[in-house]
VMD Tcl script that draws the C-alpha trace (Angstrom):
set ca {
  {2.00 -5.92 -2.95}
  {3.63 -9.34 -3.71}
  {2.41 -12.90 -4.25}
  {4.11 -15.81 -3.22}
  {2.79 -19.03 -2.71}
  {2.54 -21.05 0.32}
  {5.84 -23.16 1.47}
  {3.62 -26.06 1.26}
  {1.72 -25.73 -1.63}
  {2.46 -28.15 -4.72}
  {2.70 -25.80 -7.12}
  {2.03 -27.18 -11.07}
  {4.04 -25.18 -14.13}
  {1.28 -23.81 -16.18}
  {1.72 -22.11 -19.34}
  {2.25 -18.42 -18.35}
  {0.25 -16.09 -20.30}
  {2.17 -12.35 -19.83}
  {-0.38 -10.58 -22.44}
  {-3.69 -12.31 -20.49}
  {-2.45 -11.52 -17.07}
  {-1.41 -8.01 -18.02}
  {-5.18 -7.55 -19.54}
  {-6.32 -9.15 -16.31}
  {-4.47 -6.88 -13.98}
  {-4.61 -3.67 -15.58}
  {-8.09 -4.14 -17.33}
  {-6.81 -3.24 -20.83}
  {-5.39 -5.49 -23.32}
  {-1.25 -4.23 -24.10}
  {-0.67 -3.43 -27.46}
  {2.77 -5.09 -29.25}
  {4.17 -1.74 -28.89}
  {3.39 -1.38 -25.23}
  {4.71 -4.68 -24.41}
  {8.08 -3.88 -26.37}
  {8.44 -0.78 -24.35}
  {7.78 -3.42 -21.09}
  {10.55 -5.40 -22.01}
  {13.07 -2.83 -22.75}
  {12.16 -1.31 -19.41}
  {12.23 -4.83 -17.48}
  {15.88 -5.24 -19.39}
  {17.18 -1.98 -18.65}
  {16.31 -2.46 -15.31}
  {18.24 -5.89 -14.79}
  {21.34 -4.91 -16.87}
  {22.15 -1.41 -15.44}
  {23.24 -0.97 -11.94}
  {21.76 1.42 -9.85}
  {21.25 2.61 -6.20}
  {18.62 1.94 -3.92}
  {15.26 3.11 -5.59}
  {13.59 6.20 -3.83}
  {9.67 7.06 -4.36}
  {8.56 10.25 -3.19}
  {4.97 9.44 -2.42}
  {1.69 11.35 -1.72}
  {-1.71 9.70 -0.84}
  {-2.60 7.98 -3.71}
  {-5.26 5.01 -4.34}
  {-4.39 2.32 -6.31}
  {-7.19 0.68 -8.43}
  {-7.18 -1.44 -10.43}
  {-3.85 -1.46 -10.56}
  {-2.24 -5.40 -9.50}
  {1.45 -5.96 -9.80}
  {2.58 -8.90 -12.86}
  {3.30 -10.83 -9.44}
  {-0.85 -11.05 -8.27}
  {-1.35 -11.53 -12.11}
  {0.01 -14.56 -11.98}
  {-1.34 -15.35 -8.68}
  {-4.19 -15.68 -10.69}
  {-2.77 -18.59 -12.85}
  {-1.75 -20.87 -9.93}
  {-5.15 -20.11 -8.05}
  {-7.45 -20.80 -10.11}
  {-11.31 -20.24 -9.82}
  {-11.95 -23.25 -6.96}
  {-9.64 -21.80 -4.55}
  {-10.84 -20.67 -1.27}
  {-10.79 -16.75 -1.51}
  {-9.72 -16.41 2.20}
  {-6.66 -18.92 1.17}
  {-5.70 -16.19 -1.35}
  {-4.71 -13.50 1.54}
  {-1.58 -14.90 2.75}
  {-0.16 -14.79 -0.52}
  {-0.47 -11.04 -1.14}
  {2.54 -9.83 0.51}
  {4.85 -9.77 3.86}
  {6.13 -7.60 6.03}
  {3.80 -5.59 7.86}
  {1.40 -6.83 5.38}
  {1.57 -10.18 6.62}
  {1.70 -9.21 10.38}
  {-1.33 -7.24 10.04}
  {-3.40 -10.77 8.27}
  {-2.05 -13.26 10.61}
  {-2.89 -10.80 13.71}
  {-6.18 -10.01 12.28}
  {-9.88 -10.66 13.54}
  {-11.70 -12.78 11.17}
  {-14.96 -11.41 10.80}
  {-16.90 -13.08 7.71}
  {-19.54 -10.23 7.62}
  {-21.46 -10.73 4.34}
  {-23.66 -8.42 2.07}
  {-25.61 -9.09 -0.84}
  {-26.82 -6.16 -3.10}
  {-27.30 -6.20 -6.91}
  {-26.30 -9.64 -6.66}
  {-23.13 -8.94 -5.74}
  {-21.81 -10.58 -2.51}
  {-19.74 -8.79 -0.72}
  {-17.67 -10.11 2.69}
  {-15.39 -8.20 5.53}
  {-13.36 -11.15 5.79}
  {-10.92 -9.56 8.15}
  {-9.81 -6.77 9.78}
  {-6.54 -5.50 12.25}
  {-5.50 -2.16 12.98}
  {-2.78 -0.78 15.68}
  {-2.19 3.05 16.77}
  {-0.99 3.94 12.90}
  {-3.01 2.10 10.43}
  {-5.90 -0.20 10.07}
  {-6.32 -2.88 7.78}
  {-9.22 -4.09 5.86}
  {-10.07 -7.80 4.40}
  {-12.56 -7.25 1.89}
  {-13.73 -10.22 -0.92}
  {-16.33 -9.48 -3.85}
  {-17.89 -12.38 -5.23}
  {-20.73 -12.14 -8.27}
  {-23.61 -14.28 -7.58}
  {-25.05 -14.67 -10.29}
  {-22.45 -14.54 -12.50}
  {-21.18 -14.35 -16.63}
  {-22.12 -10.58 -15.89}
  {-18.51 -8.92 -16.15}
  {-14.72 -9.67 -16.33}
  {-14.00 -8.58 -12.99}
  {-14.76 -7.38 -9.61}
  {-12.91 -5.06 -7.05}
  {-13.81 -2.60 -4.45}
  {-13.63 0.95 -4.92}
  {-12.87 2.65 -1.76}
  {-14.85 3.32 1.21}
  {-15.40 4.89 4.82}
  {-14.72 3.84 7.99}
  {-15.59 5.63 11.53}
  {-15.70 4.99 15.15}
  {-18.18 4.88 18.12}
  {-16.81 8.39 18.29}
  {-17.11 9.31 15.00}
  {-13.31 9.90 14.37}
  {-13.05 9.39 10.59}
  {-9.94 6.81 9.38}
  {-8.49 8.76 6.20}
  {-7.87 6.01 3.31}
  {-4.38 5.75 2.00}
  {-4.36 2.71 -0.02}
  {-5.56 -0.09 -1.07}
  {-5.24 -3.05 -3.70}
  {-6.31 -6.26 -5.00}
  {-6.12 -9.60 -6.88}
  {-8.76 -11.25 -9.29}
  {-9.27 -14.79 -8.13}
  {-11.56 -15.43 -11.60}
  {-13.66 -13.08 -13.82}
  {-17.10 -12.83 -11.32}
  {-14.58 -12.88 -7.67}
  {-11.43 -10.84 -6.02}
  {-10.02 -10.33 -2.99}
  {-8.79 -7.01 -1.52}
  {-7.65 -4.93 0.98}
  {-8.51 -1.30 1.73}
  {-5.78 0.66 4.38}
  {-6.47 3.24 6.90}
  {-4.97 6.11 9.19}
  {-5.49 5.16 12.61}
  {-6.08 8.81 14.03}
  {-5.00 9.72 17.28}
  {-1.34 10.00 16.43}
  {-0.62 6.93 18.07}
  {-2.83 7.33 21.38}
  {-5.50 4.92 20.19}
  {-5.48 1.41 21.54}
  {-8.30 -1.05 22.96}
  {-11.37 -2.05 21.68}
  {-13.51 0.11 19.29}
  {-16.69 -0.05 17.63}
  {-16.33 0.26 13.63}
  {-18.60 0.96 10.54}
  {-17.55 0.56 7.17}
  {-19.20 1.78 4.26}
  {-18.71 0.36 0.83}
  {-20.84 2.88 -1.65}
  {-20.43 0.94 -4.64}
  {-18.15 -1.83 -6.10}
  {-16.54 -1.80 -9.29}
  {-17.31 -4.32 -12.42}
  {-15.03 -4.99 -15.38}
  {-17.14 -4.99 -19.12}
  {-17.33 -8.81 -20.19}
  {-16.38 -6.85 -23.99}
  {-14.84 -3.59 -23.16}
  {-13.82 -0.87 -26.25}
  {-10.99 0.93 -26.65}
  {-9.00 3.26 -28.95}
  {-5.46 3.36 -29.87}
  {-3.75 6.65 -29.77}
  {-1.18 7.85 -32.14}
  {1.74 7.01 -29.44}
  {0.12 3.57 -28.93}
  {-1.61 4.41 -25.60}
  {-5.43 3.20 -24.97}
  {-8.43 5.07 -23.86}
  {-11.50 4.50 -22.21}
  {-12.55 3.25 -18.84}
  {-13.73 -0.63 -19.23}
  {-14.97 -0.48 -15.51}
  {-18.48 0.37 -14.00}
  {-19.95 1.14 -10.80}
  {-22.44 -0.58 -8.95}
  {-23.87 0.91 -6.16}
  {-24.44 -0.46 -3.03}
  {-23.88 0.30 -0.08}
  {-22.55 -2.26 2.15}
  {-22.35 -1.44 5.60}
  {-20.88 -3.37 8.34}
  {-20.34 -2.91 11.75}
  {-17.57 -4.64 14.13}
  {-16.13 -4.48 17.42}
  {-12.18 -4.94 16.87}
  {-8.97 -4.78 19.45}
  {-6.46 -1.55 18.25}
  {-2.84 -3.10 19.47}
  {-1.37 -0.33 21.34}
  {1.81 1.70 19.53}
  {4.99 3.49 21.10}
  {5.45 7.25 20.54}
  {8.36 9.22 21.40}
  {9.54 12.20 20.64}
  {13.59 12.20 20.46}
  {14.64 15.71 19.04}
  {17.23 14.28 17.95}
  {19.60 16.16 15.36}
  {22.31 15.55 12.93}
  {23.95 18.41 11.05}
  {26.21 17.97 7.46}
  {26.87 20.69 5.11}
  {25.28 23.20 7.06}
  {21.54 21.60 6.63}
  {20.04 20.11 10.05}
  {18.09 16.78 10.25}
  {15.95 16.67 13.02}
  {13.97 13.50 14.03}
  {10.93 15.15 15.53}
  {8.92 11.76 16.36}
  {8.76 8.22 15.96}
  {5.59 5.62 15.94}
  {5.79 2.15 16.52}
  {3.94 -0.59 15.80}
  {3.82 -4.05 15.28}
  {2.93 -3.32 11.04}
  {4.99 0.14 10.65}
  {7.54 2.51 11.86}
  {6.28 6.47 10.88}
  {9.04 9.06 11.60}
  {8.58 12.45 11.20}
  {11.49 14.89 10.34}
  {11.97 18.46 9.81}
  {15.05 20.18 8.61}
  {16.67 23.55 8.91}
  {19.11 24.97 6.55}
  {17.86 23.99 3.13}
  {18.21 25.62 -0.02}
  {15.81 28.40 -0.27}
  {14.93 27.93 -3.85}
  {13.66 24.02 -3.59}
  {10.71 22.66 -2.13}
  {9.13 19.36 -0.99}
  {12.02 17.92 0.26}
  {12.42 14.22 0.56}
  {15.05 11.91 1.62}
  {16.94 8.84 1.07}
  {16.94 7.03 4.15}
  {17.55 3.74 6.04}
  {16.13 2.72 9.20}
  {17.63 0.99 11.59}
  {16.33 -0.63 14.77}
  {18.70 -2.82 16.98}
  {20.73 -3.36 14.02}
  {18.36 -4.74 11.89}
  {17.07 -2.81 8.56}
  {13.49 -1.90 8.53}
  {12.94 -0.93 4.71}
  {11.07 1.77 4.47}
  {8.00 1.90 2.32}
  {7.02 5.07 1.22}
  {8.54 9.15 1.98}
  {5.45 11.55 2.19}
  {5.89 14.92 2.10}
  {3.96 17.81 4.04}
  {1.99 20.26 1.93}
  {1.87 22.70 4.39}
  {5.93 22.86 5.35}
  {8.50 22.78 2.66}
  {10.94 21.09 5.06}
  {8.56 18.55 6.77}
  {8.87 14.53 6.10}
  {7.08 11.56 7.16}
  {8.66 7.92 6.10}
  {7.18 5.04 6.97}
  {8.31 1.59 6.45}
  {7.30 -1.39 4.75}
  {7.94 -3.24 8.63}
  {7.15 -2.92 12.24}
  {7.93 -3.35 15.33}
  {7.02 -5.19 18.54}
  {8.76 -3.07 20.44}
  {10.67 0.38 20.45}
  {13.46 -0.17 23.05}
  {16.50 -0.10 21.85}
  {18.85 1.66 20.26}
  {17.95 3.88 16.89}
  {20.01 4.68 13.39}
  {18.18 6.92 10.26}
  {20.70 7.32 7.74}
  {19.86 10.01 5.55}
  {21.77 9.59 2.33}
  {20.57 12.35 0.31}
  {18.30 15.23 0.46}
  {15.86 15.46 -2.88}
  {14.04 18.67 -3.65}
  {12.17 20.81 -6.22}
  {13.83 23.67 -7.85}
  {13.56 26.15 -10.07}
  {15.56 24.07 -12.87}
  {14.47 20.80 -11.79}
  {15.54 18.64 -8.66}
  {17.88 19.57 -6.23}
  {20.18 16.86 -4.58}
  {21.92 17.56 -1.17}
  {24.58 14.51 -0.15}
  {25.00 13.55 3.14}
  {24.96 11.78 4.92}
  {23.14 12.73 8.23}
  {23.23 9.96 10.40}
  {20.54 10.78 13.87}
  {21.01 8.14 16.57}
  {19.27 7.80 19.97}
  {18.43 4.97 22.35}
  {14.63 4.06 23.54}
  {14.24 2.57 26.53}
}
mol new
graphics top color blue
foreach p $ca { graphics top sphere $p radius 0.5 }
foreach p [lrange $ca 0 end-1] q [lrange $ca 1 end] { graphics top cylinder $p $q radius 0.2 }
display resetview
């Protein structure tokens, strides 16, 4: 997630506060040895060369975790601002597709004093965003509010798996946030659905929270609560239609085959899903480095998940959609990355799998 502010927005220079917005973001105060080892890391990072960064990634959730970007967000926001105004700011992309397509819903729930509003919603055939702001009512009773997850079915009770999700303080008592889905279906969903979300509880920062210091200078303890809920909401929302096709198409180097199994468009993502014949028979979860290329424009891609139930299965998504999949096709795999025995195993390429949609 990134924050940037508006083109139009008359932005002041305010004193910028790295240790409060670090203790704001990640919900502990840094100790002087953890910011030194921030700084050496941020330094190493600018000064060194190095190629295109590759994640392999797995499901995860992300709370409370806000990038040094939303921190500051907070800084320039301020507690007056509109909370819807905030959404635009947390990233591009797909991201930003998915908010300025969206439905804007302002369902609102009150429990515990805590107000809770479905701002907004959008999905298409491969994922389904969320719009969700927590606001305390009554106030003075934490240092922060964010969601913590939640369900979300149809009027045919297909479940949409979580994969993500993220948000931004806008002051101590309010935040704004955004939970992502799996549209299931692989793709055939589209048209308008019935929805129910469930928010079981929300999470609250301690206005004084405790910790302790380990020897190696990290902190323990958990200065969040829960407070239950639920909040339930129900909505009627549009799912834009996606392209799927399934190109077999293969590219062979070094005596390891790439095959491009199927690809899912939409207007927020790309998913592709690879397999590959010929690997190594000592490494596991294999990953690639990859472009994407559509038309001859880059799509970066976002995020390389690996099957747990095939040790040469891959699905890569990117950080970008598409309106449309006609056209013609490049994924350039650089590099092959696996487990072995010893450590990681590193196959150069490239394989380069082409085809034309039309």
């Amino acid at each position: 997630m990134s924050a940037r502010p508006a083109a139009n927005w008359d932005m002041q220079s305010p004193a910028f506060d790295l240790e409060a917005c670090l203790e704001m973001a990640f919900g502990a105060e840094p100790t002087p040895a953890q910011l030194a080892s921030i700084g050496r890391r941020v330094a190493a990072v600018m000064e060194v060369p190095h190629p295109e960064a590759r994640q392999v990634a797995r499901p995860r959730h992300r709370w409370p975790a806000v990038p040094l970007a939303a921190a500051a967000l907070v800084v320039l926001v301020g507690a007056g601002a509109s909370l819807l105004s905030m959404y635009p700011l947390m990233g591009g992309g797909g991201y930003r597709v998915a908010w300025d397509r969206s439905t804007k819903l302002g369902l609102s729930q009150v429990h515990a004093g805590y107000q809770v509003t479905l701002e907004a919603a959008y999905a298409d055939a491969a994922q389904t965003m969320l719009a969700i702001s927590i606001q305390d009512t009554k106030a003075a009773r934490g240092n922060g509010v964010m969601v913590r997850g939640g369900g979300l079915t149809d009027e045919a009770g297909r479940t949409y798996t979580m994969t993500s999700g993220g948000g931004s303080p806008a002051d101590s008592s309010s935040s704004v946030n955004t939970l992502w889905f799996e549209t299931p279906g692989d793709g055939a969903l589209s048209g308008s659905h019935h929805f129910v979300l469930s928010l079981p509880e929300i999470g609250v920062r301690e206005l004084n929270p405790s910790f302790s210091v380990l020897a190696d200078g990290q902190l323990t303890g958990d200065p969040w609560h829960s407070v239950a809920g639920p909040w339930r909401f129900e909505f009627d929302l549009a799912i834009a239609p996606g392209t799927r096709l399934s190109p077999a198409a293969t590219a062979t180097a070094h005596g390891v085959a790439a095959t491009l199994d199927s690809i899912l468009v939409t207007p927020t993502t790309v998913r592709l899903k690879l397999t590959y014949a010929g690997l190594p028979p000592d490494g596991s979860s294999w990953s690639s480095v990859a472009k994407v290329l559509h038309n001859g424009g880059q799509l970066a891609v976002g995020s390389s998940f690996v099957s747990r139930n095939s040790a040469s299965a891959e699905v890569i998504t990117t950080n970008v959609g598409a309106d449309t999949a006609s056209g013609s096709w490049v994924i350039r795999i650089d590099e092959l990355v696996g487990d072995g025995p010893q450590g990681q195993i590193r196959l150069e390429g490239p394989w380069e799998i082409t085809f034309t949609a039309p």
